[in-house]
N, C-alpha and C positions, 0 to 999 in steps of 0.2 A: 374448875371455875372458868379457866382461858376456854376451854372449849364449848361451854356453852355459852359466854359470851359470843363467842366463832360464831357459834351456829345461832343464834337470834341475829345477830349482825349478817347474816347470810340470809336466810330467811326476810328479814327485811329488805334486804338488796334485789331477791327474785320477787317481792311484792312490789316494791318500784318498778320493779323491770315491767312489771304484767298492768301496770294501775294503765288503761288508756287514755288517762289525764294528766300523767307527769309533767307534759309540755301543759304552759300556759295559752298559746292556740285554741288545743283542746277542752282545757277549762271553759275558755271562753265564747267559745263556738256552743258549746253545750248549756252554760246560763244562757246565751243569746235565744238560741232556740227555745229553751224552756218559758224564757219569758215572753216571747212571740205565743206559744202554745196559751198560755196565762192571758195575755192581749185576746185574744180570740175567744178567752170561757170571758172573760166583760163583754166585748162587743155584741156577743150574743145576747148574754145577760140584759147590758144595757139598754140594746135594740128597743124594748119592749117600751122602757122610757119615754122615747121621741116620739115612739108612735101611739102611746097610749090611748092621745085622743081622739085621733082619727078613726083608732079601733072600738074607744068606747060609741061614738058615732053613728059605725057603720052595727056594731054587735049592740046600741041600747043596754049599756053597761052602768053600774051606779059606781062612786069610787071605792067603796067596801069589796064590790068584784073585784075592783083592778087594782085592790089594794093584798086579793089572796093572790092572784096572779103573779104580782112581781114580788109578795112577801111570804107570807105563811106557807100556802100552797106549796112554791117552790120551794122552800126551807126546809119541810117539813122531809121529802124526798131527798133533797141535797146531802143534809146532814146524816139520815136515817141507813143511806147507799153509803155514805163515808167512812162511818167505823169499822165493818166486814171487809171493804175495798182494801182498807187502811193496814187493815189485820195481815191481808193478802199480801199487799205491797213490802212489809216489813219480813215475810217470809219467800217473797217470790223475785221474779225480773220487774223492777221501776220504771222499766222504761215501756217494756210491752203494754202495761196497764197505761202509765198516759196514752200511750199510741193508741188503744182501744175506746181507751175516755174521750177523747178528741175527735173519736171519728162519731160515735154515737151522740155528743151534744150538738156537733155540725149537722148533721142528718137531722136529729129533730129539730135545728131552730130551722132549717128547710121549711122540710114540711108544717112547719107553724104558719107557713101564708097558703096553706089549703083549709085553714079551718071556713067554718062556715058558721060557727056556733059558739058562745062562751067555754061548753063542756068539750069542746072539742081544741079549742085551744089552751084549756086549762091542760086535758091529758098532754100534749106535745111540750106543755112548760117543764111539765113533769118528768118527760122524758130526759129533753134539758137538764134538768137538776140531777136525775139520777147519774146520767153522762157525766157532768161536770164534778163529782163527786167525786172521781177517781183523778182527777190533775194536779188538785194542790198538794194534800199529801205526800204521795210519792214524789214528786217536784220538789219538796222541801228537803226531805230524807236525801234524794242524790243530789243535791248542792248541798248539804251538810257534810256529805263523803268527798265532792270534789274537791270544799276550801275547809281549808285549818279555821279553828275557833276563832284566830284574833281578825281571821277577815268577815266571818261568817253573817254576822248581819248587815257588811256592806253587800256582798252577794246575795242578799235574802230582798234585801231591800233595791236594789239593783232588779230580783227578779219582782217584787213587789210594785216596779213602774207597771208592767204588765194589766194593771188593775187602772191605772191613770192612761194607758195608752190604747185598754181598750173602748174605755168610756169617749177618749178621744173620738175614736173611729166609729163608733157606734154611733155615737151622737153628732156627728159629722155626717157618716152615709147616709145613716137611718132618715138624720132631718131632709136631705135633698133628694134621695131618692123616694121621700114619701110625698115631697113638694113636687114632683113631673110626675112618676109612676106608682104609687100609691104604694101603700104598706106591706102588702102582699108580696110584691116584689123586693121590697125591700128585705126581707125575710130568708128569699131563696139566693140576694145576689149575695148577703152576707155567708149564711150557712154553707155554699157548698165551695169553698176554699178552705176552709177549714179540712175537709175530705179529704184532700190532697197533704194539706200539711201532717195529717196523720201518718201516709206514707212516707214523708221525710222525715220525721222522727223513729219510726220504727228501723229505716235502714242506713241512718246516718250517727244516731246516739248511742255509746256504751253504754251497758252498764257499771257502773262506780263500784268500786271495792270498799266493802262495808268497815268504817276503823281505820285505812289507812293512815292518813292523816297524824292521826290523835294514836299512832302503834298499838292502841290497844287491840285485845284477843277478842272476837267474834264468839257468841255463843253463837251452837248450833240452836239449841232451844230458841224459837220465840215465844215471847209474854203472851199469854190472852189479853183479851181488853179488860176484861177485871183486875187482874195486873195490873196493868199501866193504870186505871182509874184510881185506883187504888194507892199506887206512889204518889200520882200527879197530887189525889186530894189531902194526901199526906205534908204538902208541902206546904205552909201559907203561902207563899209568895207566889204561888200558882192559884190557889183561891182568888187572890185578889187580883193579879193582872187580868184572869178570863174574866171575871166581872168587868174588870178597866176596861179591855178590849170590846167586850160585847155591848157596853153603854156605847163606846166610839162607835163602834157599827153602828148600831141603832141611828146614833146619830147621822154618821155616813151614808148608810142606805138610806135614811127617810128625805135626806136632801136630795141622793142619787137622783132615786125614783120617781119624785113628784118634784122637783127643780122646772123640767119643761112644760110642766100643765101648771105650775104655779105661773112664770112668765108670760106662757099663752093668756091663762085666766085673767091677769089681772093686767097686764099691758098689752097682750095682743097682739104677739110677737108673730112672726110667720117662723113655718116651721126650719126652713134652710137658711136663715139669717140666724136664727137660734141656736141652731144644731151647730154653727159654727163657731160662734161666742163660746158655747160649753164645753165644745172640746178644746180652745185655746186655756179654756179657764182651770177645769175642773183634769183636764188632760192632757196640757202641758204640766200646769202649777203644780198638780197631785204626784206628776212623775219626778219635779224637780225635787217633794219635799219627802217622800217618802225614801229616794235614795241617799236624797241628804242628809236625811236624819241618821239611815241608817250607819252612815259613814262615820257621823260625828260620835252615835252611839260607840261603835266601835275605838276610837279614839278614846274618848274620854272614859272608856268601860277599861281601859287597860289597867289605867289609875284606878277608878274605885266601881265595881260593877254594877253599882246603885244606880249610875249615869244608864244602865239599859227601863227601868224603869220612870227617873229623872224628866227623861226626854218627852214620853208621850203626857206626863201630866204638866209638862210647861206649854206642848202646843196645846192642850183643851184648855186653860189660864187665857194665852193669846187666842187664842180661835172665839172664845165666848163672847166678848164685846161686838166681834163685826156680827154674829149671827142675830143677839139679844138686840142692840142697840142699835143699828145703821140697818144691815139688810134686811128684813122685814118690814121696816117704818122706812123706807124708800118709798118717792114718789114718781122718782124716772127711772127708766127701764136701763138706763145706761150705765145711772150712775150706781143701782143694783148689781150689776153684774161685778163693776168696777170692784165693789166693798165685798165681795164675794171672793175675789181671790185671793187674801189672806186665810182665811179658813178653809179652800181649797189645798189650798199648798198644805197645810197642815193635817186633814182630815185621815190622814194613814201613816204618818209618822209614830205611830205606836206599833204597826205591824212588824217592820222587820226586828226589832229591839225584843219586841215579845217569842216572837217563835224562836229566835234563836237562844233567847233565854229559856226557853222549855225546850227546847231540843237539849240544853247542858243540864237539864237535871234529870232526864232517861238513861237508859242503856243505849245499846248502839242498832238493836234490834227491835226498838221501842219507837225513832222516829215519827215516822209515816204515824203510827199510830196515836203517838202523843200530838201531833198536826192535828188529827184528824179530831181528837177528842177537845181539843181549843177551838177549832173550828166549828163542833159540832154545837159549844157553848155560845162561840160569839155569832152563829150565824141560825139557831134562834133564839135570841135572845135579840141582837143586831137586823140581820135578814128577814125573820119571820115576825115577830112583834112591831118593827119599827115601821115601815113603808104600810103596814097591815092599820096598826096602830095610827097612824095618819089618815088616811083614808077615810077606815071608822069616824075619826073624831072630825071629822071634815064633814060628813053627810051630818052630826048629830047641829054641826056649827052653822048649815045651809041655810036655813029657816030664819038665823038672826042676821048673819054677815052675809046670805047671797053669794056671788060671785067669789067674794073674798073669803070665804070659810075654810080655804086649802092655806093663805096665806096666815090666817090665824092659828088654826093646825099646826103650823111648821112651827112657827114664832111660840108655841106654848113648851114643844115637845122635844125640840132639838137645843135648845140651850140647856135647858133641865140636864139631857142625860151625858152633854158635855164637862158638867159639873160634876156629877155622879162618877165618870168615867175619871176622872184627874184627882178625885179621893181616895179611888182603889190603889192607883198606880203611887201614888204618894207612900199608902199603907204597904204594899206589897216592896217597895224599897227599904224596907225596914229589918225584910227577913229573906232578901234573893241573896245577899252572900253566906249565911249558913246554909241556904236547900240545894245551893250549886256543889258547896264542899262536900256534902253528903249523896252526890249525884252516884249512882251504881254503874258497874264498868257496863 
């Protein structure tokens, strides 16, 4: 018995020795960069945002186009590249795969200010998407391996500013660099630093020791995705939060998306006075509330773990009043924005709390891939229906409302699924402490 005590106690000592994140540095250096990496798949993303109407403009675009563009279309490729990626990730190097995701969604939002054609921009969105497929995933699984459970969703959610920082940037550059040098440009100065950053991730980031952490044993085996689909839909409390979560997207991307063609359309906003407002609002506030949530989750999930799903149906509760009630029935452009950042701040306060609550009910070979399959839910259902879904109901609303058929669009579409999303996460708190106890090593 002393001696294999000995020898686990030793064996653990040479997995410390070897973990390239023992030092807190190291941890930190590696979320930092991850969530720069993260910052850069929004900025691209977003890009499209600012510019949309410039593009619909110069390409004679309706907003059903530019509503597959920035929603279905993409989605469609996003999430469909994600699960195989995902699969990869869970049995390969994590870090190599972002390094190659990184370089290929840079490169095509590049080449996105060469199109000349709706079909030709549509393929390079796609490319986009497919690239981007491979970031979040693997991203999640090695910050699961760098920090222990009881910090994990402040780390998740720490990398989840990424998503607030890049919409900062995106809709900062994107508005001023299409206000002097048109969109086109805006396209190739965003995309090609991305390029670069790929190389600094490939020759500056470890890979993470699968289980460290949490001492458990590693299968060699990994799951198929049938597998993991198969546990995850085993679980209630997973049913319900990917519902929770993919109503919140919906609603989060359909504000994203169509925010600056709503302000454009209906106040007249120029675009580099706009671009700046949104990124203070939606990209500062978004970073403040998503890491804070996540923080607070953590805290209060130590006490009773129900606090991980608690949190995101308290911010869609506070979030509905300013979207339903004030921001859409605004008549100043100011005072709009103003009532807009309390639902900012809150619009991603569900993410970190949720993946790191599905990362505790997989195995440890399972991550990346249980990411990949919440993501593949909330983004379309979120990503592809919502911004899509706006659009559509915007063209069907032209004919009565004119001008303002995007603002009644939003005003119908995004309160609804904020309410939707804070009934799952309600329900889903009711059964996340049995499906955690029963999580498989």
């Amino acid at each position: 018995m002393t001696d294999a005590v000995t020898s686990e106690a030793s064996e653990a000592g040479q997995n410390n020795n070897a973990n390239p994140y023992r030092s807190s540095r190291a941890a930190y250096y590696a979320l930092g960069t991850l969530t720069v990496v993260y910052s850069f798949n929004f900025i691209d993303r977003q890009l499209l945002a600012i510019l949309q109407e410039s593009i619909k403009a110069e390409l004679l675009l309706s907003d059903a186009q530019l509503g597959l563009l920035t929603g279905f279309a993409f989605a469609v490729f996003y999430v469909t590249a994600g699960l195989p990626i995902a699969s990869w990730a869970d049995r390969s190097n994590r870090r190599n795969i972002v390094s190659l995701s990184l370089f290929v969604w840079s490169f095509m939002t590049a080449i996105s200010g060469f199109a000349q054609n709706y079909w030709q921009l549509l393929l390079a969105r796609i490319g986009v998407g497919v690239g981007e497929a491979g970031g979040s995933p693997p991203s999640h699984s090695m910050i699961s391996d760098i920090f222990p459970p009881e910090s994990r969703a402040g780390a998740l959610g720490f990398y989840s500013t990424g998503i607030s920082f890049g919409i900062l940037f995106g809709f900062l550059f994107g508005g001023w660099l299409n206000e002097f040098f048109g969109w086109r440009v805006a396209f190739l100065v965003v995309g090609l630093p991305g390029i670069l950053l790929a190389l600094l991730v490939r020759f500056t980031l470890a890979e993470p020791i699968r289980g460290l952490n949490e001492q458990r044993e590693v299968s060699e085996q990994s799951a198929s995705i049938g597998a993991v689909i198969s546990l995850l839909w085993q679980r209630r409390s997973f049913r319900h939060m990917a519902m929770g979560a993919a109503m919140n997207a919906f609603a989060g991307y359909s504000v994203a998306n169509w925010v600056a063609s709503y302000m454009i359309r209906s106040y007249q906003m120029p675009t580099g006075e706009l671009g700046t407002w949104l990124a203070l609002i939606i990209g500062v506030g978004g970073a403040i509330g998503v890491f804070g949530c996540g923080v607070v989750a953590d805290r209060l999930g130590r006490r009773d773990r129900r606090w991980y799903m608690w949190m995101p149906a308290m911010a869609c509760a506070i979030a509905v009043p300013f979207q339903f009630g004030v921001y859409y029935f605004a008549t100043d452009p100011y005072f709009a924005l103003t009532m807009a950042i309390v639902p900012a701040v809150l619009s991603n306060a569900y993410l970190a709390a949720t993946i790191a609550t599905v990362h505790g009910l997989v195995g440890l070979r399972m991550r990346a891939l249980s990411s990949a399959i919440l993501f593949f839910i909330l983004n379309i259902i979120g990503l592809g229906a919502g911004p899509s879904s706006v659009g559509l109901l915007s063209d069907l609303l032209q004919p009565t409302y004119g001008i303002e058929s995007l603002r009644y669009a939003l005003l119908l579409l995004v309160p609804l699924a904020l309410v939707w999303s804070g009934i799952h996460y309600v329900i889903a708190a009711r059964y996340v402490r049995e499906d955690l106890a029963a999580a498989p090593d």
